[in-house]
C-alpha positions in Angstrom: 5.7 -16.8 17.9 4.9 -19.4 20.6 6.1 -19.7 23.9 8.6 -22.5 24.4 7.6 -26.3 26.4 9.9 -25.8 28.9 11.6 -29.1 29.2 13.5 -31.2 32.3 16.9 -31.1 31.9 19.4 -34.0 32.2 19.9 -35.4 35.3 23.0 -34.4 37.3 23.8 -32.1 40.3 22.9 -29.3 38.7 19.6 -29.8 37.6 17.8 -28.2 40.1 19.7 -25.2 39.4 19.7 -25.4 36.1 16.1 -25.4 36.1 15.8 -22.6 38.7 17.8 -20.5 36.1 15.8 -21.7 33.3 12.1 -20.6 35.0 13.6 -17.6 36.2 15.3 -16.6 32.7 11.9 -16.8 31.1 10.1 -14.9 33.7 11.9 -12.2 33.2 12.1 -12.6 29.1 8.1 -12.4 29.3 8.0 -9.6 32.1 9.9 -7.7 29.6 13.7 -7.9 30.6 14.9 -10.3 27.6 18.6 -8.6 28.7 18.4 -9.9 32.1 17.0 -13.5 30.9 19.8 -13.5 28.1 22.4 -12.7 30.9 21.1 -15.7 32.9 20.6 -18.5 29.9 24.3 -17.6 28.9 25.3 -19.1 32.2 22.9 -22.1 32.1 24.7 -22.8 28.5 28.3 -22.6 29.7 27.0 -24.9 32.6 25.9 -27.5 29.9 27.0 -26.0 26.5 24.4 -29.0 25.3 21.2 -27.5 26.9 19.5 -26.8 23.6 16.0 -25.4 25.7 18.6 -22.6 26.7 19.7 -22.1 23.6 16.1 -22.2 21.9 15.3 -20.1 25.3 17.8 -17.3 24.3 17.0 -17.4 20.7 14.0 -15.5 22.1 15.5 -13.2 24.4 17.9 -12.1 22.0 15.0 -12.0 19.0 13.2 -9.5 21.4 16.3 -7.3 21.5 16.1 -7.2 18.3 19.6 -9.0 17.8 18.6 -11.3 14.5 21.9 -12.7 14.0 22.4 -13.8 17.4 18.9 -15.1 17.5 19.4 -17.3 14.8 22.4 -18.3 15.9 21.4 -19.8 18.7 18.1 -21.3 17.6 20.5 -23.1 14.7 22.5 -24.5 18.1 19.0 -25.8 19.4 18.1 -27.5 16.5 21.5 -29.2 15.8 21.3 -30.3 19.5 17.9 -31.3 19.4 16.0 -31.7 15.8 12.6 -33.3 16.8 11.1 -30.4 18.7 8.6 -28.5 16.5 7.9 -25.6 18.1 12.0 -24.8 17.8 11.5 -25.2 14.1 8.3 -23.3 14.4 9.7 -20.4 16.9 12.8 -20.5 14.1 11.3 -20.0 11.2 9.6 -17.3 12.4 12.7 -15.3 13.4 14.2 -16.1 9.8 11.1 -14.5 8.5 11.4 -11.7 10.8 15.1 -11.5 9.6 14.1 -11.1 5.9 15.6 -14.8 5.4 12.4 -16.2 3.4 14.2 -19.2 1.6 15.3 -20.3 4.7 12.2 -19.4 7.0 10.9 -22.0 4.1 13.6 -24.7 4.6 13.1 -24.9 8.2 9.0 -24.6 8.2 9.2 -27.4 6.2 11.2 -29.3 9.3 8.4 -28.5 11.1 5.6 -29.5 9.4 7.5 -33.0 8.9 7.1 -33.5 12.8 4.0 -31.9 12.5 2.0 -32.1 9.3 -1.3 -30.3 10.9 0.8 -27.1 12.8 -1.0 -24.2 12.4 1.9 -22.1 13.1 4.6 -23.7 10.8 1.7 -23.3 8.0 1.6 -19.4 9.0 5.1 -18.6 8.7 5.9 -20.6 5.4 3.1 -18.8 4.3 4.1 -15.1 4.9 7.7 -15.9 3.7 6.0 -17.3 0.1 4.1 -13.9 0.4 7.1 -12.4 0.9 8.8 -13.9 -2.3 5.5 -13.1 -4.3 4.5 -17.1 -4.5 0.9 -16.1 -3.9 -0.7 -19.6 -4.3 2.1 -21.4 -2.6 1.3 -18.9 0.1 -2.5 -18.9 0.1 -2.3 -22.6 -0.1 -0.2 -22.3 3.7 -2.8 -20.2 5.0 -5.4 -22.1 4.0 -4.1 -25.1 5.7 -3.8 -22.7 9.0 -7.1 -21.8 9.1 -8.1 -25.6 8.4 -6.0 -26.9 11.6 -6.8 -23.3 13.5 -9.7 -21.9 12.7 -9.7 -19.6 15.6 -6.5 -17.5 14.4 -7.8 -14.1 13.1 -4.6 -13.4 11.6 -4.3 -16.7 9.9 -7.3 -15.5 8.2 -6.7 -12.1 7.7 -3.6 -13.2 5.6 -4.9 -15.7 3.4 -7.8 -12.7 2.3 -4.5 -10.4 1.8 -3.4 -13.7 -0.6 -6.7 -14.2 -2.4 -6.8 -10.2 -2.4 -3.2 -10.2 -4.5 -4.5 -12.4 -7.1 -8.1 -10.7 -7.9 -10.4 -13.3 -5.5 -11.9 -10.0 -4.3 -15.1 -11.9 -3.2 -12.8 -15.2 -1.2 -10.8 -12.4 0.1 -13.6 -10.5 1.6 -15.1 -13.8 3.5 -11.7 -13.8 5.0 -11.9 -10.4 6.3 -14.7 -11.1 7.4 -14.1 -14.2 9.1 -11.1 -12.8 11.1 -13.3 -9.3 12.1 -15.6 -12.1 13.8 -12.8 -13.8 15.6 -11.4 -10.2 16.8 -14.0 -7.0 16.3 -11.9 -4.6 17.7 -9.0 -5.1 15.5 -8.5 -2.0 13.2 -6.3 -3.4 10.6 -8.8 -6.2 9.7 -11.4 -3.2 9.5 -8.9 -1.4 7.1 -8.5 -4.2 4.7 -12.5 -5.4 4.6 -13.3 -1.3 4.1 -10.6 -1.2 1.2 -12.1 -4.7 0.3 -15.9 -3.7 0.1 -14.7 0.0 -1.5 -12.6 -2.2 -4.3 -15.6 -3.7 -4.7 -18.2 -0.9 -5.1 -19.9 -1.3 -1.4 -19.0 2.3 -0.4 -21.4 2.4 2.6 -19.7 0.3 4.7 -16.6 0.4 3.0 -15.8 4.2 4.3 -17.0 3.2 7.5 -13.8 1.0 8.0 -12.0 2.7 6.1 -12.2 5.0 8.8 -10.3 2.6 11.1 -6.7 4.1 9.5 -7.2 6.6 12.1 -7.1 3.4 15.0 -3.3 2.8 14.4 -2.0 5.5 11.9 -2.0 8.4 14.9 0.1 11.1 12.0 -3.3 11.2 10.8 -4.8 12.6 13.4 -5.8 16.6 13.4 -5.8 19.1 15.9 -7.3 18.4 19.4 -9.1 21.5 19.7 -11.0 21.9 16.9 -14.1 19.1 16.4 -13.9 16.6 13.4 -16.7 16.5 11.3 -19.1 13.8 10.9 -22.0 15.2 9.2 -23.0 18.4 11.4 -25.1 20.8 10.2 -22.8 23.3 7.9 -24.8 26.4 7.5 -22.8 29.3 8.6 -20.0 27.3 9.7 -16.0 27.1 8.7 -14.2 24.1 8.0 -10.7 23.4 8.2 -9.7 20.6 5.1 -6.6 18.5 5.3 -4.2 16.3 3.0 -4.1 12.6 3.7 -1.5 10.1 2.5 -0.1 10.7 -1.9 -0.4 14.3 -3.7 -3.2 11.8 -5.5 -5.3 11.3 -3.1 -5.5 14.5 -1.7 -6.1 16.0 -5.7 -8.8 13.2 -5.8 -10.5 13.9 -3.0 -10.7 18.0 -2.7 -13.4 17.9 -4.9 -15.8 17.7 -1.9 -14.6 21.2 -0.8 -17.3 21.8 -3.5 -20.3 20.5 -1.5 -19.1 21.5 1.7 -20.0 25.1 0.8 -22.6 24.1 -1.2 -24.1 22.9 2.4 -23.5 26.7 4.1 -19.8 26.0 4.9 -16.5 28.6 4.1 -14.1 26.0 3.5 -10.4 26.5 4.0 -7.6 23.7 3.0 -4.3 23.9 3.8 -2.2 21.9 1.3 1.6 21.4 0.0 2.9 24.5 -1.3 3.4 22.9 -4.7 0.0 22.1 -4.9 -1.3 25.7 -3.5 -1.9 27.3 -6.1 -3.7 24.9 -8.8 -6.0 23.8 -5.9 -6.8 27.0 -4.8 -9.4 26.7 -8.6 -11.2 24.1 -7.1 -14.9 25.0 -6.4 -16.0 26.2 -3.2 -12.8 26.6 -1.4 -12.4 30.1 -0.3 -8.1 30.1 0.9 -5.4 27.4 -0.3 -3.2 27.8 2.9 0.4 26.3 2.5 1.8 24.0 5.9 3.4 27.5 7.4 0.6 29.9 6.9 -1.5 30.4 9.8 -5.0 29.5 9.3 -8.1 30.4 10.4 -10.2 29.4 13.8 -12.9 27.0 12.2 -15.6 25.6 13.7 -14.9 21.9 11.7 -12.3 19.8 10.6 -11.3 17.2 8.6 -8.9 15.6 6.5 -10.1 15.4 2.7 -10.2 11.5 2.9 -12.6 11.4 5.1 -14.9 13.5 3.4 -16.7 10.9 1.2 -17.9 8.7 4.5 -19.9 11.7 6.0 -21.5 13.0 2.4 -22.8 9.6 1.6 -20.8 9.1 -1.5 -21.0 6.5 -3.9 -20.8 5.5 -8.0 -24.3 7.2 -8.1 -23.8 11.1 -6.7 -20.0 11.3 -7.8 -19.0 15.3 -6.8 -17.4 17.1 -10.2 -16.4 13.8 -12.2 -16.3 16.0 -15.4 -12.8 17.6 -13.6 -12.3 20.5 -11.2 -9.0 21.5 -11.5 -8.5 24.9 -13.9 -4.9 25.5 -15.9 -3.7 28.6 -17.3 -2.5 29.0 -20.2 1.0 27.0 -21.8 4.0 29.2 -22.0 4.8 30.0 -25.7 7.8 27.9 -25.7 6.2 24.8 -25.0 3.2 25.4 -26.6 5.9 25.6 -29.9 7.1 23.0 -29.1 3.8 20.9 -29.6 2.8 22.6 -32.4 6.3 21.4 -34.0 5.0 17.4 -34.4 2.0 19.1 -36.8 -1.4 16.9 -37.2 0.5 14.1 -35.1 -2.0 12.6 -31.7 0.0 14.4 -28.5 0.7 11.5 -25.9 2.0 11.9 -22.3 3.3 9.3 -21.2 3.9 7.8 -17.0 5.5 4.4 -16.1 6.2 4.3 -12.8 5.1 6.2 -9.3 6.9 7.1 -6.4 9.7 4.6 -5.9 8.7 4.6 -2.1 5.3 4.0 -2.1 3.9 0.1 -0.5 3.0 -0.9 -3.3 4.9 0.3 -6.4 6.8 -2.8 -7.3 3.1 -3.9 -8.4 1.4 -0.9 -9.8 5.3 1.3 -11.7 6.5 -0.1 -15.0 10.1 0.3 -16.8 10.4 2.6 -19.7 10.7 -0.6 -21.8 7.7 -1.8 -21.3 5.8 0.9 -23.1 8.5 1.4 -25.6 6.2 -0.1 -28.4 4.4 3.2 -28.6 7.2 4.7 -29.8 6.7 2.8 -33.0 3.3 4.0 -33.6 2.6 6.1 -36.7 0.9 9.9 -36.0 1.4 9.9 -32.5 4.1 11.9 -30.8 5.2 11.0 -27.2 5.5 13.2 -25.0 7.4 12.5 -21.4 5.7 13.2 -17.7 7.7 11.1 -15.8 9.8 12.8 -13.3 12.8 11.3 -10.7 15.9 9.2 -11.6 13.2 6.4 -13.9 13.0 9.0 -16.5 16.6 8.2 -17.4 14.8 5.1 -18.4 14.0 6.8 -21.6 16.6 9.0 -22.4 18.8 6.0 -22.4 16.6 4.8 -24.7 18.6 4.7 -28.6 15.0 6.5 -29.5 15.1 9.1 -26.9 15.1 12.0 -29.1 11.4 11.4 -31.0 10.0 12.3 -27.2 9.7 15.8 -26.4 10.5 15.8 -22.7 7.3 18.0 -20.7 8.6 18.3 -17.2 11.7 19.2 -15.4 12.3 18.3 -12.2 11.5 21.7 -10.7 8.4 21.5 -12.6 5.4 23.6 -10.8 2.2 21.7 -10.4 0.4 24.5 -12.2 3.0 24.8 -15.3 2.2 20.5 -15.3 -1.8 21.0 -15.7 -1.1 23.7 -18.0 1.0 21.5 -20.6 -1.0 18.3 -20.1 -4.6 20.4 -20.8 -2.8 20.9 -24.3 -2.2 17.4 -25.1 -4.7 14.7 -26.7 -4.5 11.6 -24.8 -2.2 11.1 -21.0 -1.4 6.9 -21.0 0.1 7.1 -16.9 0.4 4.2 -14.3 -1.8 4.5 -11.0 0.0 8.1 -9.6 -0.6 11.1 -8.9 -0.5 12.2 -12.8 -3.7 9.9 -12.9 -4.8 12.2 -10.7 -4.3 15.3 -11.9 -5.4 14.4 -15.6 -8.5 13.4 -14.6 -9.5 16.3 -12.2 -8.7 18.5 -15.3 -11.0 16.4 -17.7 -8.2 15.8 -19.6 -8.8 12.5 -22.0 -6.4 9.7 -19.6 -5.8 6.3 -19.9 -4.3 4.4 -16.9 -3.0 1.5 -17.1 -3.4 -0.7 -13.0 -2.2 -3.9 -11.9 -4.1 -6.9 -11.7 -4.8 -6.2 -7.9 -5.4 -2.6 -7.8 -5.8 0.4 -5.8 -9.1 -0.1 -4.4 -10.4 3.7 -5.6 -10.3 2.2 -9.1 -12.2 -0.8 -8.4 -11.7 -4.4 -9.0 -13.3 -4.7 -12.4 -14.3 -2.5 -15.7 -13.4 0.0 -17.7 -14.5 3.2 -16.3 -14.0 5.4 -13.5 -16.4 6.9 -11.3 -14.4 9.4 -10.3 -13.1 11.0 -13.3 -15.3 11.0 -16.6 -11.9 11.1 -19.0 -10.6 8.0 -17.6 -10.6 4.9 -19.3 -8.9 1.7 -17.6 -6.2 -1.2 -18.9 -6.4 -3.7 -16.5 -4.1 -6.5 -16.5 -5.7 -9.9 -16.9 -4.6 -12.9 -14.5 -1.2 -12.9 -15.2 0.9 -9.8 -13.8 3.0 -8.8 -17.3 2.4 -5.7 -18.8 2.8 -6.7 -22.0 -0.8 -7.9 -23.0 -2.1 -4.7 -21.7 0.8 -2.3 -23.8 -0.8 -4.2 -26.6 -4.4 -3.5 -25.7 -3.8 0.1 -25.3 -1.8 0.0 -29.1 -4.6 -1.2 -30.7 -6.7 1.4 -29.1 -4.3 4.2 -30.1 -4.5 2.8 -33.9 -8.4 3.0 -33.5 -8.1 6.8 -32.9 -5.7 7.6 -35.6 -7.3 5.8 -38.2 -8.8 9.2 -39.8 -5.6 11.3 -38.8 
């Protein structure tokens, strides 16, 4: 948002006063007392209730507040009084972005860039709110007049890579990163999204190296102050302390590299969610899976699992364990019954949609419906993973009862890997089943958005991480339909000798 032209106001007797009010009302609004300043442009407006600088004045004060209603009110007051300014339509719109208003952040953008076809600003804000409402090219083409008409503005540039990134341009999108790290080389987000750019992308040098900039502005990923981090020291002899960071699926994903960790000399310890305790205490070369309340060791090292990778050089070409990792004892003789009950029939778990909280799960989860069509498939029994209130997805489904159900909702993580190690094929969305499928080498196929999590990359059909893997991608459009189909026809390829 830009700081309002402070304007003369109407003659009269009061307009030396009325000024005084109006410099000293902003003064305080950018010394950081927007209560004070609101105070004082309340009293220059019932002075001259058609002042509209007051009123686009206060829209700012009380925006800073963080009193959106108000805020808008008033700027709508300013715009009605006075509706050939630009930078109130400007300054407005991006308060009814702010606000969550995006149609209307649109509307009055629009205003703007009618008094000002080449604003910069205006371009920015009508820009995020089409983001906002998933219009990716209506958006990227916004941003890409902002950087036309300001080239300078880092963040002009670091959204229209986000844009390009959201519809595959992996390689436009990384010029923009780029562009904006130029502009400002200190800023830690831009460094975030070029590392997850350049890791999407299969540059894993430098991508972990900004990847490593999460730390800049995420501080509840910071470890102990006591103990050092490590960044490649000599190992031999030593003990290292290993740490979860962000989803169950990343931290199942990445505690593979416990393995060369004590490969190089080093006792490693993890502490971990209790669920998880005990299926990653099989992983290679850990010596104690510690829950969050057990007290842990004095170790010379730390580090959370995340950062692991950066420090052991680790790319496509020296993948740790990609055969799987994870061990699974044996299934319970009820539910192995149970599987044995569908005879000769092709075992499939199925997963549609991730944690209902997670940034980007409107792109990556599906609905129940959408991978109905396998219930229709000859020789292959489903059977269900999906856990939380979605599963109700399927049971409200009229063909509910041809799915055995795996999981209940107090479902260990062990008694999971144990069932799914039984089972022929896993078909899962990008989650932590994924995960946990793949780090037991057991045969997956997971189905990602056309823009996906960067650790499966941006194109192909394998993963370097887990050798069982196989990937459906979506192609340019973002339905799931062509790729249920894909994966159909590659279930009928496998049970064409059943």
């Amino acid at each position: 948002m830009c700081d309002l032209l402070l304007e003369q106001p109407e003659a009269g007797v009061t307009a030396a006063q009325i000024q005084g009010t109006l410099e000293e009302a902003r003064s305080l609004r950018r010394g950081d007392d927007p209560l004070q300043a609101s105070r004082l442009l309340i009293k220059v407006i019932r002075q001259d209730p058609t002042h509209h600088y007051a009123y686009a004045e206060l829209a700012v004060s009380l925006f800073t507040l963080g009193l959106m209603d108000r805020a808008i009110g008033a700027f709508r007051e300013a715009v009605r009084i006075k509706d050939d300014n630009e930078l109130y339509f400007v300054n407005f719109s991006a308060i009814l972005h702010h606000a969550g208003h995006f149609e209307e952040c649109i509307k009055i953008g629009m205003k703007a860039l009618e008094l000002n076809p080449a604003s910069g600003l205006a371009h920015m804000n009508l820009g995020l709110s089409h983001f906002s409402l998933r219009h990716w090219e209506k958006g990227i083409y916004h941003f890409e007049q902002a950087v036309q008409y300001n080239p300078n503005n880092s963040g002009a540039w670091m959204n229209l890579g986000l844009g390009y990134e959201n519809l595959a341009r992996d390689e436009e999108a990384e010029g923009c990163f780029e562009r904006a790290l130029k502009l400002e080389p200190q800023n830690s987000e831009i460094k975030l999204s070029l590392g997850i750019n350049r890791l999407k992308n299969g540059h894993f040098k430098e991508g972990w190296k900004y990847f490593s900039s999460r730390f800049d502005f995420k501080p509840a990923l910071n470890l102990r102050d006591d103990i050092e981090l490590w960044t490649g020291q000599n190992l031999s002899g030593k003990t290292i302390h290993l740490y979860p960071e962000q989803g169950l699926g990343d931290l199942v994903q990445f505690i593979r590299f416990a393995k060369t960790l004590n490969d190089q000399g080093a006792r490693v310890f993890a502490t971990v969610p209790r669920r998880l305790k005990e299926l990653l205490a099989t992983v290679p070369g850990i010596e104690r899976c510690l829950a969050p309340d057990e007290q842990a060791p004095v170790c010379d090292f730390q580090s959370t699992v995340m950062e692991l990778p950066r420090w052991l050089g680790i790319d496509a070409s020296n993948m740790v364990l990609p055969q799987g990792y994870l061990e699974a004892p044996a299934l319970s003789l009820e539910k192995r019954t149970k599987l044995e009950s569908v005879g000769d029939n092709l075992k499939v778990g199925v997963v549609w949609a991730g944690n209902p909280s997670h940034i980007n799960d409107s792109r990556r989860s599906m609905c129940f419906d959408d991978i109905a069509p396998l219930l229709n498939i000859e020789k292959i029994t489903l059977v269900n993973l999906q856990m939380g209130e979605r599963a109700n997805q399927l049971w409200d489904h009229p063909q509910a009862q041809a799915v055995i159900n795996g999981v209940e909702e107090d479902v260990s993580a062990l008694n999971t890997a144990s069932l799914v190690k039984e089972l022929d094929l896993v078909i899962t969305v990008d989650t932590y089943v994924a995960h946990l499928c793949g780090a037991l080498g057991v045969p997956t196929w997971v189905l990602v958005a056309r823009n996906p999590d960067w650790r499966w990359l941006g194109k192909g059909s394998e993963s370097a991480w887990y050798k069982s893997v196989r990937l459906f991608r979506q192609g340019e459009s973002s339905s799931w339909g062509p790729v249920v189909t894909e994966v159909i026809e590659a279930i009928a390829e496998m049970t064409l000798d059943r």
